[in-house]
C-alpha positions as CSV (number, residue, x, y, z in Angstrom):
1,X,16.3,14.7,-28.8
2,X,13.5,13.0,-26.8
3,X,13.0,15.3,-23.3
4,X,13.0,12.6,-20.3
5,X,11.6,13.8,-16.2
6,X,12.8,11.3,-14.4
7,X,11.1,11.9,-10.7
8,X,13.0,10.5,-7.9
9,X,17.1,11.1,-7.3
10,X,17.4,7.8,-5.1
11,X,20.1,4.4,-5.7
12,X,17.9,3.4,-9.4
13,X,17.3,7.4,-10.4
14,X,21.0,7.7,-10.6
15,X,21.4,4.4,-12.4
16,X,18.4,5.1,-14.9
17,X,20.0,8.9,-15.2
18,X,23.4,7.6,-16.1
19,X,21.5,4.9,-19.0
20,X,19.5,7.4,-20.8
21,X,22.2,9.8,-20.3
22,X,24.7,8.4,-21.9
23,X,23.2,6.7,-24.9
24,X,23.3,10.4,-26.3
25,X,19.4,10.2,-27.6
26,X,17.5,12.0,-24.3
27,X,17.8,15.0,-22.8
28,X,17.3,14.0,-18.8
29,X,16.3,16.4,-16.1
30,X,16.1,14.8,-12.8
31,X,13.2,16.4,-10.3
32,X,13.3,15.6,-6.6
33,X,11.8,17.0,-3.4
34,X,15.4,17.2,-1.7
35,X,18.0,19.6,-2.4
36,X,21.0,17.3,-1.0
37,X,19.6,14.3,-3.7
38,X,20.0,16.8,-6.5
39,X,23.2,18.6,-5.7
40,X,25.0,15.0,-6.1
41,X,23.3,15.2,-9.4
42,X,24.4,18.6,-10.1
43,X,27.7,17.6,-9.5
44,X,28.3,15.6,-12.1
45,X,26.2,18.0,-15.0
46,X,22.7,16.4,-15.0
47,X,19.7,19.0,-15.3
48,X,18.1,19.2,-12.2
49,X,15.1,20.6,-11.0
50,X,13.1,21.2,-7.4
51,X,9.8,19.6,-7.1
52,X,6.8,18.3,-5.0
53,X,5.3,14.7,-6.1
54,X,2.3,15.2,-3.9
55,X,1.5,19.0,-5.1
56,X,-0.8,18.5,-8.9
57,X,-0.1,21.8,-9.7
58,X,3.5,21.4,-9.1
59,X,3.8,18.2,-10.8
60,X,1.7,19.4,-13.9
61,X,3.9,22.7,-14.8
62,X,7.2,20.5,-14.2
63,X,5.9,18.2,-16.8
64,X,5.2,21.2,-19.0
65,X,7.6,20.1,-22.3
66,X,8.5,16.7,-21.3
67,X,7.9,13.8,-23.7
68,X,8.2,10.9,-21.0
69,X,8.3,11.0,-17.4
70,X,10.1,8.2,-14.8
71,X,8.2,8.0,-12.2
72,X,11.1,6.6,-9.7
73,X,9.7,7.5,-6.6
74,X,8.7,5.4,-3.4
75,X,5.0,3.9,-4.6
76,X,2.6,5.9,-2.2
77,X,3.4,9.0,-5.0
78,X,2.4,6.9,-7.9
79,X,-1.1,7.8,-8.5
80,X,-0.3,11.6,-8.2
81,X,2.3,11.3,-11.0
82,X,0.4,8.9,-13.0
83,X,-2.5,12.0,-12.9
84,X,0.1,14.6,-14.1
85,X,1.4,12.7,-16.2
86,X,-2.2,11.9,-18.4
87,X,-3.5,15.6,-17.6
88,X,-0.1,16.8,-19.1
89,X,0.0,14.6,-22.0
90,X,3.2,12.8,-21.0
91,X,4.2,9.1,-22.0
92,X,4.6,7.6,-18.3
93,X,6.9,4.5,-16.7
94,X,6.8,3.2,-13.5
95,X,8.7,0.7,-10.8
96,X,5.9,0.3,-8.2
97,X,5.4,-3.5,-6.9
98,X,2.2,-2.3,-5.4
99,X,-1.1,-3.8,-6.9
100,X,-3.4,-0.9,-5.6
101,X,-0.9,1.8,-7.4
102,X,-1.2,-0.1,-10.5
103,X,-5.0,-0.7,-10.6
104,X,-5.0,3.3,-10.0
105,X,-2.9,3.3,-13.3
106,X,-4.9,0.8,-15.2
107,X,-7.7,3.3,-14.4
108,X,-6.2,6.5,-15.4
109,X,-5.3,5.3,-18.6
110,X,-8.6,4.5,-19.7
111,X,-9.0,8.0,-20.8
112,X,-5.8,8.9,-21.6
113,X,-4.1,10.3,-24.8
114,X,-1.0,8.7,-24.0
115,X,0.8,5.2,-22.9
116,X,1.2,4.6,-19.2
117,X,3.2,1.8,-18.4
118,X,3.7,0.8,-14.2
119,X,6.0,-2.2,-13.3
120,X,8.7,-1.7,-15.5
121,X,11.6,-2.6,-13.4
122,X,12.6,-6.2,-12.8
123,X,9.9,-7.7,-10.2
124,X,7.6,-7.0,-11.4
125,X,8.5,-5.9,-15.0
126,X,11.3,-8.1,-16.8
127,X,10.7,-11.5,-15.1
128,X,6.7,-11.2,-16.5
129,X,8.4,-10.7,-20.2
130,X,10.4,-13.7,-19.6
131,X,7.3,-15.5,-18.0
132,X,5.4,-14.7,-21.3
133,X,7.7,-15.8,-23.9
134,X,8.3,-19.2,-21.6
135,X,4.2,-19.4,-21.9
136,X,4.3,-19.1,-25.6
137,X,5.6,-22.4,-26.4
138,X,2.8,-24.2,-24.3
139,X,-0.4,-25.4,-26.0
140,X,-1.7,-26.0,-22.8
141,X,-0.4,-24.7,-19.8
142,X,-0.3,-26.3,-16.5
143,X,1.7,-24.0,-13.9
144,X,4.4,-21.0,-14.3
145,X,6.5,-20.2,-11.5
146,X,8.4,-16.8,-11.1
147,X,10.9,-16.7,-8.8
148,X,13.0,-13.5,-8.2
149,X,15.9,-12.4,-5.9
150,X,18.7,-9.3,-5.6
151,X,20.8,-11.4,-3.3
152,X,24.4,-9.8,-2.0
153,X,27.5,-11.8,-2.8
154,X,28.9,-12.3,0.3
155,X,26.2,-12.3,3.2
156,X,27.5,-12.0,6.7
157,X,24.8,-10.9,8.7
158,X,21.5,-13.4,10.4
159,X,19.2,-11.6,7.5
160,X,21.8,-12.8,4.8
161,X,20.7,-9.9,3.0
162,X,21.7,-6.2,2.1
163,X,19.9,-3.4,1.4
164,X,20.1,-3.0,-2.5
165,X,17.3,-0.8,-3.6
166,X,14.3,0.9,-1.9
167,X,13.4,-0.2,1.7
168,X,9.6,1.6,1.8
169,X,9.2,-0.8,-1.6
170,X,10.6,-3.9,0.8
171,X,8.2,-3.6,3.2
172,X,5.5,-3.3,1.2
173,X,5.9,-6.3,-0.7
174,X,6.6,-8.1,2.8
175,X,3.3,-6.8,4.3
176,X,0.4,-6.8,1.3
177,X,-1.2,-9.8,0.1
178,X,0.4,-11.3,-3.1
179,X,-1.5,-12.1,-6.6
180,X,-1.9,-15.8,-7.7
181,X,-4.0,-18.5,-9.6
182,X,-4.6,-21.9,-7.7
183,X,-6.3,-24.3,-9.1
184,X,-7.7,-21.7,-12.3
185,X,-9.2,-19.4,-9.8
186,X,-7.7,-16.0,-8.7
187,X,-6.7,-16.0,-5.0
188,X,-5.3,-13.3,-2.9
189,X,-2.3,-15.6,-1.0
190,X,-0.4,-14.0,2.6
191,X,2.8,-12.9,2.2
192,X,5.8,-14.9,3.7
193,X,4.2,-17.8,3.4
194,X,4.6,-21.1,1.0
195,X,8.4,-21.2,1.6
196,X,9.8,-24.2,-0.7
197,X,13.6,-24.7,-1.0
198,X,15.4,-25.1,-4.1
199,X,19.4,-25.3,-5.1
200,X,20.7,-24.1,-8.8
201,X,24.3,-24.3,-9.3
202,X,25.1,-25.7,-6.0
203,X,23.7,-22.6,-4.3
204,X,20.3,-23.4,-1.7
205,X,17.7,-20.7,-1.2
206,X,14.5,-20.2,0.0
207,X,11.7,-18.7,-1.6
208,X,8.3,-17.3,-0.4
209,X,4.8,-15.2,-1.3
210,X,5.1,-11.8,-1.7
211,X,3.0,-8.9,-2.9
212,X,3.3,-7.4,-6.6
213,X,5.8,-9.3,-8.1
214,X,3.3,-11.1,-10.6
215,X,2.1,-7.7,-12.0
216,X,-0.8,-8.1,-14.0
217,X,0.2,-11.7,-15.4
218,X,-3.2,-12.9,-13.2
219,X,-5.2,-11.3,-15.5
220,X,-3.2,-12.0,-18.6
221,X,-3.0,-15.3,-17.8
222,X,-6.8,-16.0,-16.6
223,X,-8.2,-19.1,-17.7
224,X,-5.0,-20.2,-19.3
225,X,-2.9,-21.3,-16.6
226,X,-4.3,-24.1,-13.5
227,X,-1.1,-22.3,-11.4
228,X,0.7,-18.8,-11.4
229,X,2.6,-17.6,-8.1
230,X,5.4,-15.3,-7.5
231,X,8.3,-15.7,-4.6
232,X,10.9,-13.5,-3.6
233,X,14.5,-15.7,-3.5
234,X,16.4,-15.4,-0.6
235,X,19.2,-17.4,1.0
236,X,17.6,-20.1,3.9
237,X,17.3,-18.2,7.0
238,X,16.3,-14.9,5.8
239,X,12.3,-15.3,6.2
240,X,12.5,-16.7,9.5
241,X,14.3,-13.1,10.8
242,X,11.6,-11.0,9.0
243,X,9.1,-13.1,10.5
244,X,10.5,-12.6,14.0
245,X,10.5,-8.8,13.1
246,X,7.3,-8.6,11.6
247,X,5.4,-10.3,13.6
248,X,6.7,-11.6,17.2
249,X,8.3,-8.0,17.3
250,X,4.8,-6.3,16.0
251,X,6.7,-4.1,13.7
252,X,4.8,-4.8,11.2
253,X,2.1,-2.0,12.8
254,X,5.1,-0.1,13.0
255,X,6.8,-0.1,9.2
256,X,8.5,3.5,9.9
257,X,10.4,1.9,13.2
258,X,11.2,-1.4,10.7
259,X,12.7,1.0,8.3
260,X,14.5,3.1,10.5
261,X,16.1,-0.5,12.0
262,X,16.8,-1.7,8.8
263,X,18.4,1.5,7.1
264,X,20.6,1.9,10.4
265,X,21.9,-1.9,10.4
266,X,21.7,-3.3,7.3
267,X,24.6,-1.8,5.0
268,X,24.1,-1.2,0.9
269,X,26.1,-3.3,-1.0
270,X,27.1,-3.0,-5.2
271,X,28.4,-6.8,-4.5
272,X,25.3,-8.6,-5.3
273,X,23.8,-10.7,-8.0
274,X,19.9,-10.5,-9.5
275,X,18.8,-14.6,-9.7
276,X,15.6,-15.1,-12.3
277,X,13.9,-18.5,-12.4
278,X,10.9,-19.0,-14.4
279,X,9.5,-22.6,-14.7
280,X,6.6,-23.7,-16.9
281,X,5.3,-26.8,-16.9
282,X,2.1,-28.0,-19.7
283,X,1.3,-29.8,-22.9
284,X,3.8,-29.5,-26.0
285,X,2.6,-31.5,-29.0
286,X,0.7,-33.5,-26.3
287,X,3.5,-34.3,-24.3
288,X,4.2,-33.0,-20.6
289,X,6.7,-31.3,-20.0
290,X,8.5,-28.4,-18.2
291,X,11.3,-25.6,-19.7
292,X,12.8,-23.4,-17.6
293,X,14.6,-19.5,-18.0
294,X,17.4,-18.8,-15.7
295,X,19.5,-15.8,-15.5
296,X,21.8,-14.3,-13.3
297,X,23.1,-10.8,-13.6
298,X,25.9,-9.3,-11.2
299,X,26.6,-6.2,-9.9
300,X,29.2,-4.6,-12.4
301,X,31.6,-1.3,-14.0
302,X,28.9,0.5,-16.2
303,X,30.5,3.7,-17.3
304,X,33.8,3.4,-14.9
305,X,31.8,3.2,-12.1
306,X,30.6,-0.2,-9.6
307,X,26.6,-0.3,-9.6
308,X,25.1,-3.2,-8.1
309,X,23.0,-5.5,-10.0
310,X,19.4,-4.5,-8.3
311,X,20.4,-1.0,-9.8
312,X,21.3,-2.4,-13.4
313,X,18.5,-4.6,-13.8
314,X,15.7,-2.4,-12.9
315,X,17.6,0.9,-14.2
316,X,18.0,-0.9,-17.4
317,X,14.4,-2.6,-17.7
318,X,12.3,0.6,-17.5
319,X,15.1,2.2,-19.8
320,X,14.5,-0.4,-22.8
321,X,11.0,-0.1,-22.2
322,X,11.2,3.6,-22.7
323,X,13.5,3.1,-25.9
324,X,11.0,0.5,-27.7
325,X,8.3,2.8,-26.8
326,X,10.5,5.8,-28.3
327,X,10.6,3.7,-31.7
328,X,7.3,2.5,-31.9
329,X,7.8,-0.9,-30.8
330,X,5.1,-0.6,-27.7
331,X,1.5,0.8,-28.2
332,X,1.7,5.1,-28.0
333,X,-1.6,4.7,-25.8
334,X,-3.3,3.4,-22.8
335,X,-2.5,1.1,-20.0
336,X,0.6,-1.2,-21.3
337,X,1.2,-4.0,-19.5
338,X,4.7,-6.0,-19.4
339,X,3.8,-8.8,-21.1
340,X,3.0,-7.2,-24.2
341,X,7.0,-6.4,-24.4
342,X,8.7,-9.5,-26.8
343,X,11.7,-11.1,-25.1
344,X,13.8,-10.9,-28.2
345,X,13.1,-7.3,-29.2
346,X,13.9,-6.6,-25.0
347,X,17.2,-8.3,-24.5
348,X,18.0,-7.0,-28.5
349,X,17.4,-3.1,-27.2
350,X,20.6,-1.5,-26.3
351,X,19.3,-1.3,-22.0
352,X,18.0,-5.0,-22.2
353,X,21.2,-6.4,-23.2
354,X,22.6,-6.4,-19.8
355,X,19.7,-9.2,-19.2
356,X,22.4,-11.2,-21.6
357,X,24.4,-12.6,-18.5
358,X,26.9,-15.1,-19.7
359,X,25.0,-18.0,-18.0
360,X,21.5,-16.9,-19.1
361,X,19.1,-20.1,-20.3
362,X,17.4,-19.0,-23.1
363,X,13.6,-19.6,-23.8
364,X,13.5,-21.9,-26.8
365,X,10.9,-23.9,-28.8
């Protein structure tokens, strides 16, 4: 039995516990820095154990026997796990949205004996393997759009939004500048800007820039592509709140206050849905045209308990990734990037399947 240390005992740790957990094929200790995080593990029979991301020492003897290591944890502790985790000799996965943790990974793996793989929840992660497979069917390719959001059900508030996964990770992609290509050059674009509207289903939302949800598609994707962006979906009315925040409340010099606000008022919800739109546009057999993938995946029971869908789509990415990597199916070493993951072997793993939502729009040829 595979040996999994999944760091980091927050809302996706207990949803990427309760996967690899219960398909019966890893042994999972979960490691965290907070006593009250593990003692609701505890409580329902997962291995825990105490433990400092930002002490190397620490980090190295807790990877001491592990096979794999989940690096769950707010993005500012990525580069200090991603070290362990090569020094140690320990196949590594991350969720981070933030470019500069990722070129730190890119880095690290240079010399390593083993794979380390950042980005492997949904935004970036899944919606890059989509975008690749949609790419594949293009002899010449114009533009491809990614457009991601974990939206609640049932919005009430002005922000028309509730707080579904990690808020340090929300603010970050709100504040950095975001990847793109324009016009076959790479740009660095702001973030909330290039709002477009758009309805699917009936359903209107906004979309706008922001940071890391491309992963490392720019560079992929260089010289290939004339266009390549990445928006964030929300419902109309949402950016124009964050802006007021952000920036006629100056809290964007003041993320911890931002936080604090938004962790006070906004409440969590399990009633939400995860919206992926990919649109490619280019030259088939010397025709123009454009194919779309679209997907939604709700919040649902997985193991007789609610989870929302932010939760079972990223839980369940970096857990197929694992698994594929577990059997061979991903390169054992070095930097692996998403889009080296097939769509048909991911949604055919037994984690990717929940990206088979009922209404999902396939790629085809």
């Amino acid at each position: 039995m595979d040996k999994v240390l999944l760091i980091g005992g927050g809302k996706i740790g207990r949803m990427i516990a309760r996967f690899l957990t219960d398909c019966g094929d890893y042994e999972v200790t979960v490691a965290d820095s907070s006593e009250t995080a593990l003692a609701r593990f505890e409580q329902r029979g997962f291995r825990t154990q105490l433990l400092d991301a930002t002490d190397s020492e620490e980090l190295r003897r807790g990877m001491d026997g592990f096979g794999y290591v989940v690096n769950a944890t707010p993005f500012f502790l990525t580069r200090h796990i991603a070290y362990a985790a090569a020094e140690t000799g320990t196949h590594y996965f991350d969720l981070t949205e933030d470019v500069a943790s990722t070129r730190e990974v890119r880095r690290i793996a240079e010399t390593a004996d083993t794979a380390l793989m950042p980005q492997c929840g949904l935004a970036p992660g899944f919606v890059s393997i989509a975008a690749a497979a949609l790419a594949e069917h293009f002899e010449e390719l114009e533009d491809l759009h990614l457009r991601v959001g974990a939206l609640p059900k049932f919005p009430t508030n002005a922000l028309k939004y509730n707080l579904t996964w990690s808020t340090d990770g929300l603010i970050n992609e709100y504040l950095n500048p975001c990847e793109a290509i324009v016009d076959g050059e790479h740009r660095e674009t702001a973030p909330l800007e290039g709002r477009e509207h758009f309805s699917l289903d009936g359903v209107a939302y906004e979309a706008f820039n922001t940071s890391g949800g491309l992963g490392t598609l720019h560079e992929t994707f260089a010289g290939r592509v004339r266009n390549l962006n990445y928006r964030t979906v929300r419902y109309p009315g949402h950016l124009d709140v964050i802006r007021l925040l952000l920036n006629d409340l100056k809290l964007r010099d003041r993320p911890e206050v931002l936080k604090d606000i938004l962790e006070t008022s906004i409440p969590m919800t399990t009633q939400d849905v995860v919206l992926v739109f990919v649109t490619a546009s280019g030259y088939r057999r010397g025709v123009f045209v454009q194919q779309s993938y679209v997907n939604h995946v709700p919040g649902q029971d997985v193991g007789g308990e609610p989870w929302s869908a932010i939760q079972i789509t990223t839980g369940a990415a970096v857990c197929a990734v694992l698994d594929m990597m577990a059997t061979g199916l991903l390169p054992q070493k070095g930097f692996v990037c998403q889009e080296q993951v097939k769509l048909d072997d991911f949604l055919d793993n037994r984690f990717g399947r929940y990206y088979r939502g009922e209404d999902a729009r396939p790629v085809t040829t």
